[in-house]
VOPAGU-2260 file (C-alpha; in pm, 1 decimal, decimal comma):
REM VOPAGU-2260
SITE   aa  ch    i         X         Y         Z
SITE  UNK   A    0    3670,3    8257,1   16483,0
SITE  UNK   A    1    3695,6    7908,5   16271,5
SITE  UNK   A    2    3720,8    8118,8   15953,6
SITE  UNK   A    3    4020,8    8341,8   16083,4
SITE  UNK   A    4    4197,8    8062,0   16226,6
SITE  UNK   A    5    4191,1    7873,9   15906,6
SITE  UNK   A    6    4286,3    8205,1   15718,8
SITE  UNK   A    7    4579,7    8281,8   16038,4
SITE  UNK   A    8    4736,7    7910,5   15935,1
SITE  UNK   A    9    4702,5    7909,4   15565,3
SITE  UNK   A   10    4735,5    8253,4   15439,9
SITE  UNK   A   11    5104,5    8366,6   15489,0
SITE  UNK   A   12    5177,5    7992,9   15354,0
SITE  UNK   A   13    4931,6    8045,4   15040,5
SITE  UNK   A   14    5090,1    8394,5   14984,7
SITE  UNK   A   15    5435,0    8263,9   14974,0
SITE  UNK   A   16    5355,8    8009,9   14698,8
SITE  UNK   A   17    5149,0    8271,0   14505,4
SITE  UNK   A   18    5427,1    8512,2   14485,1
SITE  UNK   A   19    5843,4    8455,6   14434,6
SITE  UNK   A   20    5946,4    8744,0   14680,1
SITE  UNK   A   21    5885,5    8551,1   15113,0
SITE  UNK   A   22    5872,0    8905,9   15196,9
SITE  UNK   A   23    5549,1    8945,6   15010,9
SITE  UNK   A   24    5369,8    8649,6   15199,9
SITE  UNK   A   25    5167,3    8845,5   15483,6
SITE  UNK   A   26    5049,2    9106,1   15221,8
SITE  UNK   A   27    4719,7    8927,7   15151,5
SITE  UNK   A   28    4628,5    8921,0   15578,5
SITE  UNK   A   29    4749,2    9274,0   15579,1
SITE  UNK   A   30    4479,2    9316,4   15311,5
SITE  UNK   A   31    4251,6    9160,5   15553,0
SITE  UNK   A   32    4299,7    9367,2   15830,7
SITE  UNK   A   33    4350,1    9692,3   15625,3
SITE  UNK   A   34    3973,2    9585,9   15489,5
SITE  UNK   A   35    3851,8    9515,2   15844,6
SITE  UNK   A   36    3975,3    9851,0   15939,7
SITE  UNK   A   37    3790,1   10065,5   15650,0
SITE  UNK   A   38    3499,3    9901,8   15750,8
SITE  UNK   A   39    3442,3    9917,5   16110,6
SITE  UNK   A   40    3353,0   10273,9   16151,8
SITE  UNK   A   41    3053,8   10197,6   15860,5
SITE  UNK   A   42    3018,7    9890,9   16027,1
SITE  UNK   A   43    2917,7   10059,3   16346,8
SITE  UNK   A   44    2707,0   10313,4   16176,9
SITE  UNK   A   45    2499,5   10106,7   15970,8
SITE  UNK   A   46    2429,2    9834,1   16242,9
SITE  UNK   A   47    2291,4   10209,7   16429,4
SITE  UNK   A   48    2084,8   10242,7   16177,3
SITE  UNK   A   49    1961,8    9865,6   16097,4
SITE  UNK   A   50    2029,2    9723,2   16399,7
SITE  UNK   A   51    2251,9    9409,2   16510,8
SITE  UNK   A   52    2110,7    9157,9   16332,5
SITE  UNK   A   53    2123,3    9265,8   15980,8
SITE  UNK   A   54    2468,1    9448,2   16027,9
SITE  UNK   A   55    2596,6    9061,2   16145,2
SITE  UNK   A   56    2422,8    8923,6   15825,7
SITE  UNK   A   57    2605,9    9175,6   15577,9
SITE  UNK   A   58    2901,4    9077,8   15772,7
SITE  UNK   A   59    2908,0    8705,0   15640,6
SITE  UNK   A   60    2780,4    8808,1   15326,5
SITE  UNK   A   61    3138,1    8936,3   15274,7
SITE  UNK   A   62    3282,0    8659,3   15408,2
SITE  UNK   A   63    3117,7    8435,4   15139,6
SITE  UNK   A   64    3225,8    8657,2   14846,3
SITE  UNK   A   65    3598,0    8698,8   15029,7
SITE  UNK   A   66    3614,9    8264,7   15045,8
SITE  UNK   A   67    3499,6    8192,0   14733,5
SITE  UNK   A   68    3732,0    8439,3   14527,7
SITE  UNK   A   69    4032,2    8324,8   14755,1
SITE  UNK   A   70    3915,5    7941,6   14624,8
SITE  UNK   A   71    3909,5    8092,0   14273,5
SITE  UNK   A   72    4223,3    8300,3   14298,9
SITE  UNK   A   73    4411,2    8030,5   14452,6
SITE  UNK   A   74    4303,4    7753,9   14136,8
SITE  UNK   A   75    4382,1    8053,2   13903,8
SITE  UNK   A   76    4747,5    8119,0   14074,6
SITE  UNK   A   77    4661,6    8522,9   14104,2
SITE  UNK   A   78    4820,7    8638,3   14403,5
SITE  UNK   A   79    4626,0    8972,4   14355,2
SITE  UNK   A   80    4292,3    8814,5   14317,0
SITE  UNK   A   81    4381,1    8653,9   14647,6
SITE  UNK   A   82    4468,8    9003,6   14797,0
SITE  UNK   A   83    4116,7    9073,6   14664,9
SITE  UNK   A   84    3954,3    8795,2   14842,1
SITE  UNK   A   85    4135,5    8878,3   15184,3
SITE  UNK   A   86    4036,0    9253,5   15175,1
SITE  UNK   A   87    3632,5    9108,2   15115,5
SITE  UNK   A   88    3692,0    8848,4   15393,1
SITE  UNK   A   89    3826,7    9172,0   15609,2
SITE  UNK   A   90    3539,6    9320,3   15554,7
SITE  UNK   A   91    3340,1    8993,9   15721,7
SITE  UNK   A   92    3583,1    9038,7   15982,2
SITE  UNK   A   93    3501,3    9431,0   16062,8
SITE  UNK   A   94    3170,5    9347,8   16128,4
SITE  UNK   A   95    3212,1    9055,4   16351,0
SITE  UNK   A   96    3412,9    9187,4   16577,5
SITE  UNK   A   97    3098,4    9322,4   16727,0
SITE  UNK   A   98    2974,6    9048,9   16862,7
SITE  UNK   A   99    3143,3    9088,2   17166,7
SITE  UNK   A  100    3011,5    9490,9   17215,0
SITE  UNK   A  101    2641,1    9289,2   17166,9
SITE  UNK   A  102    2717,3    9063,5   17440,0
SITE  UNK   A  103    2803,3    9320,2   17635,0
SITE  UNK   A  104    2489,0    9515,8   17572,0
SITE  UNK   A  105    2282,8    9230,3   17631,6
SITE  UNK   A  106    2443,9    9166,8   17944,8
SITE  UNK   A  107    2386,6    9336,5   18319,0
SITE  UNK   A  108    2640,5    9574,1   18424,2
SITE  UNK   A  109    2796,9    9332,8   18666,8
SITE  UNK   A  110    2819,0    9046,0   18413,5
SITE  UNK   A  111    2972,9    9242,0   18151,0
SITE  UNK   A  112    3341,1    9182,4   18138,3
SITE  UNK   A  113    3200,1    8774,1   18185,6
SITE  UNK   A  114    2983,3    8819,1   17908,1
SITE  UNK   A  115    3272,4    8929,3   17676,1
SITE  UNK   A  116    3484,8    8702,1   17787,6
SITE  UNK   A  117    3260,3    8392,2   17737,4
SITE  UNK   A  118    3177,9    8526,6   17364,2
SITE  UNK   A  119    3578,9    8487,3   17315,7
SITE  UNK   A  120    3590,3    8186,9   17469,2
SITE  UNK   A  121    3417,7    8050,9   17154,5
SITE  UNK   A  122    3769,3    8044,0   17032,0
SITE  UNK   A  123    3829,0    7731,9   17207,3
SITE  UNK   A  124    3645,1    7534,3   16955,1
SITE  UNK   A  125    3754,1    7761,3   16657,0
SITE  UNK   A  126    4102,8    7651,5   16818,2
SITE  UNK   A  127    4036,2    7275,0   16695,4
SITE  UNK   A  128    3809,0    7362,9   16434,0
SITE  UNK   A  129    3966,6    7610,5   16220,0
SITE  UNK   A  130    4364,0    7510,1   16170,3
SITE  UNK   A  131    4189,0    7102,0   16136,5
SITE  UNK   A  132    3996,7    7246,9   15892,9
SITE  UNK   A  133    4297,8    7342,5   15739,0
SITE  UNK   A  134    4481,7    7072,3   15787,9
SITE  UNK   A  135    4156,9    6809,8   15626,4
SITE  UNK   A  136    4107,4    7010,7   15357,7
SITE  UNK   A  137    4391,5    7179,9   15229,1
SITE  UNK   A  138    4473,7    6901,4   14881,8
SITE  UNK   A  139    4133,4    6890,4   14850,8
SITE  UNK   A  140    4199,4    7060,0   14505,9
SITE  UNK   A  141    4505,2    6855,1   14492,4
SITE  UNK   A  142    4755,6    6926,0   14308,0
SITE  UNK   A  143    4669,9    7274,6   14416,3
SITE  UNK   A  144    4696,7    7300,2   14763,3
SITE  UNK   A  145    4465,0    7504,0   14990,4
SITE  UNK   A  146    4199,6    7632,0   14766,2
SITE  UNK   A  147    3976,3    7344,8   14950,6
SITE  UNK   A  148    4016,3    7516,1   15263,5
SITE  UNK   A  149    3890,0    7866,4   15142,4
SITE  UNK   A  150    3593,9    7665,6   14982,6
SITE  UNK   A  151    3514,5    7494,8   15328,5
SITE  UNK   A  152    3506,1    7838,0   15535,7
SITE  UNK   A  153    3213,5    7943,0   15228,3
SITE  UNK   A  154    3033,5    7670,2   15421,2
SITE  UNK   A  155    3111,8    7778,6   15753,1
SITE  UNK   A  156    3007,3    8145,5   15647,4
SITE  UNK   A  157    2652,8    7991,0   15585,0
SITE  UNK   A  158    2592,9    7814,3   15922,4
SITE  UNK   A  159    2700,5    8213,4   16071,9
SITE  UNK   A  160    2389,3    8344,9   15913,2
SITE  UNK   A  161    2212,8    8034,8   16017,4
SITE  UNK   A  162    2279,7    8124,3   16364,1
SITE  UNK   A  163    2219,3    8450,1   16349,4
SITE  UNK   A  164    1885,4    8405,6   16148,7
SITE  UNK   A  165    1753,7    8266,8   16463,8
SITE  UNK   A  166    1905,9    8449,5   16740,7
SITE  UNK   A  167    1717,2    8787,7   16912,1
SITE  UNK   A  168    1914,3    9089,8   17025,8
SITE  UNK   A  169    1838,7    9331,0   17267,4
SITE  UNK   A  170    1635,3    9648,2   17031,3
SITE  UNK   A  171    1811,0    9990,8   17034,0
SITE  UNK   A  172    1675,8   10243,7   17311,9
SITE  UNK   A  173    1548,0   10601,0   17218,4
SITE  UNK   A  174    1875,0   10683,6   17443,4
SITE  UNK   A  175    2128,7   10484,2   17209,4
SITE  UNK   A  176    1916,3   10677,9   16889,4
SITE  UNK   A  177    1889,5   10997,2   16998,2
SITE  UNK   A  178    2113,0   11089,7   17338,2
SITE  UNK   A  179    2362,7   11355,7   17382,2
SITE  UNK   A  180    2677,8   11289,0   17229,8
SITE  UNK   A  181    3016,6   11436,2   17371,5
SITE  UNK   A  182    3255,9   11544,6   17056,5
SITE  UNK   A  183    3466,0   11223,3   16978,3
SITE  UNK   A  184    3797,2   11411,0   17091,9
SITE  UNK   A  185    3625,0   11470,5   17446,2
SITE  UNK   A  186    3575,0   11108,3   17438,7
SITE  UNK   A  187    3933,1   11018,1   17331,5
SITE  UNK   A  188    4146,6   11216,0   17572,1
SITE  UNK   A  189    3961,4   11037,5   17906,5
SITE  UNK   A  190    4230,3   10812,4   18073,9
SITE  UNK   A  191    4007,0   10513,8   18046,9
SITE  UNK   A  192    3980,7   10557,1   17686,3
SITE  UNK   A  193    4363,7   10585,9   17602,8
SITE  UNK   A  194    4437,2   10245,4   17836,4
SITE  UNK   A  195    4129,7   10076,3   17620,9
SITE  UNK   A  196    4279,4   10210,4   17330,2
SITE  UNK   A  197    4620,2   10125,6   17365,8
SITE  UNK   A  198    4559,9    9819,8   17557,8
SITE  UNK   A  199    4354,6    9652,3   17285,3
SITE  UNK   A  200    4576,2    9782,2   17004,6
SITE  UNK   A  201    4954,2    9728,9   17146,1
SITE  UNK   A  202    4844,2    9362,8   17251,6
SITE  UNK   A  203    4654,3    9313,5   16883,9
SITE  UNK   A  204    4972,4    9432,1   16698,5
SITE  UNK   A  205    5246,9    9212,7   16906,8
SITE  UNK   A  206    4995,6    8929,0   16878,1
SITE  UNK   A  207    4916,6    8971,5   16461,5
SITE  UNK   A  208    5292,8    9022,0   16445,3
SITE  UNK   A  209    5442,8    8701,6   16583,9
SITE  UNK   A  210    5126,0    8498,4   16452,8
SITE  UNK   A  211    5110,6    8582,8   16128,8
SITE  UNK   A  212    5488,5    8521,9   16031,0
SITE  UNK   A  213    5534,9    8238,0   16249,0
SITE  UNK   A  214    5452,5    7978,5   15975,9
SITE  UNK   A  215    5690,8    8130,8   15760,2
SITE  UNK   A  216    5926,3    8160,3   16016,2
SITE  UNK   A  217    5880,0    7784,4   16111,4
SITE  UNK   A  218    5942,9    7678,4   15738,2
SITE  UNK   A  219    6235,2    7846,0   15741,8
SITE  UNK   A  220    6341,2    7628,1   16007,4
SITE  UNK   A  221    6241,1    7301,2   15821,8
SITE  UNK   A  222    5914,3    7225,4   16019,7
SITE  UNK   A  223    5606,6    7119,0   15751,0
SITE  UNK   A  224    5235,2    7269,8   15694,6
SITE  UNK   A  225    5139,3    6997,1   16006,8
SITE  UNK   A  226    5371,5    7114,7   16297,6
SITE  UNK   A  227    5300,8    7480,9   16218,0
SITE  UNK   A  228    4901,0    7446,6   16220,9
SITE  UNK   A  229    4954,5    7277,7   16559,9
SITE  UNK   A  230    5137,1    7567,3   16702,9
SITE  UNK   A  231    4844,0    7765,1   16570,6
SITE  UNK   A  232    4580,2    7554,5   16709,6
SITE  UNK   A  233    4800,4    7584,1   17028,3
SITE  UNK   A  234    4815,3    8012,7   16988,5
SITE  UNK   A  235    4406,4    8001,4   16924,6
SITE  UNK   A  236    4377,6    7788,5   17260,7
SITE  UNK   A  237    4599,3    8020,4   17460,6
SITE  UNK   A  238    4387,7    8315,8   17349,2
SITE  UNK   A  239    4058,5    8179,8   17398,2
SITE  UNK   A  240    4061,0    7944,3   17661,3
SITE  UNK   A  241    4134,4    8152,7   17962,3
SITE  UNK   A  242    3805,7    8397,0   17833,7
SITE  UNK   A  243    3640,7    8104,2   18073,6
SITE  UNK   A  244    3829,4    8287,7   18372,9
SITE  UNK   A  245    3927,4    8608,4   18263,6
SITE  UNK   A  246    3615,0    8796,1   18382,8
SITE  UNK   A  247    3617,5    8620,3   18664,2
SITE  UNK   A  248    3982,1    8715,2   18742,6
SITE  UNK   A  249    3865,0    9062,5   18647,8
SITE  UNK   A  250    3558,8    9093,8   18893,2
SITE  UNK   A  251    3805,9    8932,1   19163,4
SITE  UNK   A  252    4145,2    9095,6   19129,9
SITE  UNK   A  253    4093,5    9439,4   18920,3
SITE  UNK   A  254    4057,4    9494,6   18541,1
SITE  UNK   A  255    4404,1    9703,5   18532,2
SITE  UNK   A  256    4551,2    9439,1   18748,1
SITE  UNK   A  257    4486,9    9135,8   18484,6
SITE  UNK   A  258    4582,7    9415,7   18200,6
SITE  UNK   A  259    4938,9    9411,9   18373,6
SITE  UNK   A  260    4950,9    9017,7   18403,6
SITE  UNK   A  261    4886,8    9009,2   18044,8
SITE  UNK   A  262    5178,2    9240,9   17954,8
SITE  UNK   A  263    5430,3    9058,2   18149,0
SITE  UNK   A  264    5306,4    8723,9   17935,4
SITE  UNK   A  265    5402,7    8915,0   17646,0
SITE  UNK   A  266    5719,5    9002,5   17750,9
SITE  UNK   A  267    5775,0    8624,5   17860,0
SITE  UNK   A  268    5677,4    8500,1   17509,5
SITE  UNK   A  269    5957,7    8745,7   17353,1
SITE  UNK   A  270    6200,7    8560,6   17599,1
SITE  UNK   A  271    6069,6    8179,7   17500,5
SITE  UNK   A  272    6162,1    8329,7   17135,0
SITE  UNK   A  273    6475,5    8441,5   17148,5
SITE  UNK   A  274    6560,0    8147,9   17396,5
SITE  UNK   A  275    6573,2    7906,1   17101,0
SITE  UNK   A  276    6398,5    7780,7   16777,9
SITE  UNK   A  277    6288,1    7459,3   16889,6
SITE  UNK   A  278    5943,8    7326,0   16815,3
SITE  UNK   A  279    5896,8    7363,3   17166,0
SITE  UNK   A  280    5972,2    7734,6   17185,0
SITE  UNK   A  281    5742,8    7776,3   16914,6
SITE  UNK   A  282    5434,9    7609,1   17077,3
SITE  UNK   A  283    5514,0    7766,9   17429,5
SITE  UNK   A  284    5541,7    8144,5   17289,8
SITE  UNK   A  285    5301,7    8109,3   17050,4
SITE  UNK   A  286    5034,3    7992,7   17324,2
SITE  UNK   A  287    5146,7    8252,8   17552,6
SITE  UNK   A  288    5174,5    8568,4   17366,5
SITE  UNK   A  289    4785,0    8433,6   17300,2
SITE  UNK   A  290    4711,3    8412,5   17690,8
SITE  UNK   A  291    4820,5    8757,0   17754,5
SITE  UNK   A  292    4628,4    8885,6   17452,5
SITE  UNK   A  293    4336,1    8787,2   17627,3
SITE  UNK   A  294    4379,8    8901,3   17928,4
SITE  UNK   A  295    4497,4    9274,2   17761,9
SITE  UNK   A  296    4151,6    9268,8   17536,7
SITE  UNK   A  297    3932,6    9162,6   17766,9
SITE  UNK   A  298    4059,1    9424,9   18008,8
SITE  UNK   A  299    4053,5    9686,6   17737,0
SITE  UNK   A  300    3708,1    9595,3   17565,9
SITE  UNK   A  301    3588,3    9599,8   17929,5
SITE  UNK   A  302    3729,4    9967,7   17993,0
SITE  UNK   A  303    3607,9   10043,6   17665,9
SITE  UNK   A  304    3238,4    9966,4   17781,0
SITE  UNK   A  305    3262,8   10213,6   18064,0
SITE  UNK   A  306    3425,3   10528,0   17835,3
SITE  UNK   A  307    3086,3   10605,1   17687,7
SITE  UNK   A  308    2751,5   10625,3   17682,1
SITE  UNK   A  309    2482,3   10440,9   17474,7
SITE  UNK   A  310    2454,6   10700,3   17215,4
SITE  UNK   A  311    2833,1   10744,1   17179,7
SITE  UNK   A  312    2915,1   10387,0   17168,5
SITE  UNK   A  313    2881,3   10375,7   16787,7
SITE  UNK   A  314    3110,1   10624,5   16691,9
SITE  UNK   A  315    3351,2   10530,4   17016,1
SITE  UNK   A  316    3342,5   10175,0   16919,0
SITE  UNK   A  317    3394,1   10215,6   16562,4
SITE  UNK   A  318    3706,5   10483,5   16614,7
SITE  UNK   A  319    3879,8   10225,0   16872,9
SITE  UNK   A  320    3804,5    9911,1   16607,2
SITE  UNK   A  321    3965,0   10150,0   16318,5
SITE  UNK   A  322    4288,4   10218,8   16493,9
SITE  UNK   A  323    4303,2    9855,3   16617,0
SITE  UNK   A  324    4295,3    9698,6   16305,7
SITE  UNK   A  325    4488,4    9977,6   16113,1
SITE  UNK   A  326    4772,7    9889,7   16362,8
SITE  UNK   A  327    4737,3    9508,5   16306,0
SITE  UNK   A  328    4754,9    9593,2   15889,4
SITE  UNK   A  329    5016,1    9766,5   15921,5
SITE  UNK   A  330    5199,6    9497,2   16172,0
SITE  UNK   A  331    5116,9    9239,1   15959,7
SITE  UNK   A  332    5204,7    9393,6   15631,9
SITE  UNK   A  333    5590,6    9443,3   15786,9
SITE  UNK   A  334    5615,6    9139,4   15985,7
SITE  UNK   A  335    5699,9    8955,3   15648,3
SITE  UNK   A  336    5952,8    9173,0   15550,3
SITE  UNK   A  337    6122,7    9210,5   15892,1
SITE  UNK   A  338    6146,2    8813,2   15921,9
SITE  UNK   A  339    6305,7    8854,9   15558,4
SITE  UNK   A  340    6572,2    9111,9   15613,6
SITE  UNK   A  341    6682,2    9085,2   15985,4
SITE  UNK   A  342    6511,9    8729,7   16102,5
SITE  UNK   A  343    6318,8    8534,8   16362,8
SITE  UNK   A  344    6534,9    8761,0   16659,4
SITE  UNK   A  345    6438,4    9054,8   16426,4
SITE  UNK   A  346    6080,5    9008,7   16435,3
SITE  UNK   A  347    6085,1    8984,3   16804,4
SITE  UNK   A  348    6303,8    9258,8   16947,2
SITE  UNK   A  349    6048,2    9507,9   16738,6
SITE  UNK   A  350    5724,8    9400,2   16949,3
SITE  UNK   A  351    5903,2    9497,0   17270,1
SITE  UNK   A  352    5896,7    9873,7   17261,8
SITE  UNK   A  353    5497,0    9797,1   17211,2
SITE  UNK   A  354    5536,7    9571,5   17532,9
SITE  UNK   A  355    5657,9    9825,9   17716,2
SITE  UNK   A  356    5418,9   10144,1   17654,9
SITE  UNK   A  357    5150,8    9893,0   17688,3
SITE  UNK   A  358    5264,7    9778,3   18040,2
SITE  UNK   A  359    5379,7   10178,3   18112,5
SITE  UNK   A  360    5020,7   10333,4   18083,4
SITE  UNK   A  361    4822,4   10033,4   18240,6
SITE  UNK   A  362    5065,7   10101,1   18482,8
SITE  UNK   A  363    4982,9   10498,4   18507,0
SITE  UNK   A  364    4623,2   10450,8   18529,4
SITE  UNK   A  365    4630,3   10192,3   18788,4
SITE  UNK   A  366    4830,6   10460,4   19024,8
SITE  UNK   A  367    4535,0   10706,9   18884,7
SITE  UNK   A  368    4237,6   10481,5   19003,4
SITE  UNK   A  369    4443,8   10367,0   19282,9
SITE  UNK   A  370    4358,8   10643,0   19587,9
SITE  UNK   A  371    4006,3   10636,1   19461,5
SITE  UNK   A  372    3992,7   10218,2   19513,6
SITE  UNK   A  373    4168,0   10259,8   19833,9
């Protein structure tokens, strides 16, 4: 989580000095994400086969090679070798995001949607740590400005496999090996899995839209490389912090119930948007649309959990991370030129449709599940 917030606050910045064309400056984080997606289905299948451990270890050893060609490309001015270096730190990215389907593994059935949450709650720290990072770094290389911080995360990459060197994870089952496993499209039509589906990917794509542009979009509006990494910090704290609560506001009000709070924060970040482009509006959208992502993926990740069994949870997991980040490529990859041709108003009224059909079938399975709970 330190190395994508540091990426999230210097990349559309580094893009736009790489290349003359703004609408070009998320291309290199849609290269991330369009990496990240490619890989999680192999992801998931080879950490069947080898286990956790080593599939986490791969993981940063892609996230090396991604930091230290972005240093390289960024000394050397080649805005495709720093499209190169995104797609490899993508890759690092594809992998991680399993750590929180290992917590939940590891974890009883009744501390599940806690244990996910408190692995994102590691973004709290990431919040401080990644855009200061940034911000300590970033003429490091001076005149050149942010190939220090792409250096820096090759250090952070090493203390991951430091951790994970030393950690144990639960071993696989004969079950998980060998089980019966339901054809994937059997799998995908269940109610449970569409919310999951859609809630995790319609609250990833409004999110990755309004983050990613946002620094852009605040340059435009003559605020400096500081003021924007504090709205980021700000964004990374309203996405992590509330994982301290949000299974517990799961286990006490209902997981489709916080799913719906967290659509309404999206739609109240839109609002903060168009309201105005003070700095203000800016920190208090930014940090919101982050708080309602949270409470979406949790709930999602959480339904997710309880769409499939052990031996389908590698192909299940692997199809929902696919689609997830192949909607946050290709919402990153247009944010840019959105902001360019219709503006900061632009960039906003597109998320809302996305709002909507995210709130709409919450919505229809809660009145689904709802005779059964009462």
């Amino acid at each position: 989580m330190t190395c994508t917030s540091g990426v999230i606050a210097t990349s559309a910045l580094v893009g736009i000095t790489l290349t003359s064309n703004s609408s070009y400056a998320t291309v290199p984080l849609a290269c991330q994400f369009s990496a990240g997606m490619l890989a999680t289905m192999p992801a998931s299948l080879f950490m069947k086969l080898v286990g956790r451990k080593i599939g986490f270890l791969t993981g940063a050893a892609f996230g090396i090679a991604g930091a230290l060609i972005s240093t390289y490309a960024i000394l050397s001015e080649s805005f495709a070798l720093f499209c190169l270096g995104s797609a490899l730190f993508g890759c690092f990215a594809g992998f991680s995001r399993y750590f929180r389907f290992a917590a939940a593994e590891a974890a009883s059935a009744d501390f599940r949607s806690k244990a996910i949450s408190l692995v994102l709650a590691g973004g709290v720290v990431a919040a401080f740590t990644g855009p200061t990072l940034a911000r300590v770094t970033v003429d490091f290389f001076a005149p050149i400005l942010f190939a220090g911080t792409y250096a820096a995360l090759v250090v952070v990459q090493i203390a991951i496999i430091g951790v994970i060197s030393l950690i144990s994870l639960p071993p696989q089952d004969e079950t998980e090996r060998s089980g019966e496993v339901r054809p994937l499209i059997e799998i995908i039509r269940q109610p449970i899995f569409i919310v999951a589906l859609l809630g995790s990917t319609l609250s990833y794509a409004v999110m990755s839209f309004l983050m990613s542009i946002t620094p852009v979009a605040m340059r435009e509006h003559h605020f400096d490389f500081t003021d924007s990494t504090f709205v980021i910090q700000g964004h990374i704290l309203g996405m992590y912090l509330p994982a301290f609560f949000t299974g517990h506001l799961i286990a006490r009000f209902g997981v489709l119930e916080v799913m719906l709070a967290g659509a309404c924060l999206l739609a109240g970040c839109v609002c903060i948007n168009l309201a105005g482009t003070d700095f203000v509006n800016f920190v208090m959208a930014l940090t919101l649309v982050g708080v309602g992502w949270n409470f979406l993926f949790v709930g999602a990740t959480t339904l997710l959990t309880e769409s499939c069994t052990p031996a389908e949870k590698a192909k299940t997991q692997g199809f929902n991370e696919f689609i997830v980040f192949g909607t946050i490529a290709l919402g990153t990859l247009t944010s840019g030129a959105v902001q360019h041709a219709f503006g900061w108003s632009g960039v906003n009224f597109v998320v809302i449709p996305m709002i909507a059909v995210v709130f709409g079938v919450t919505l229809w399975l809660w009145r689904i599940r709802r005779p059964v709970i009462a």
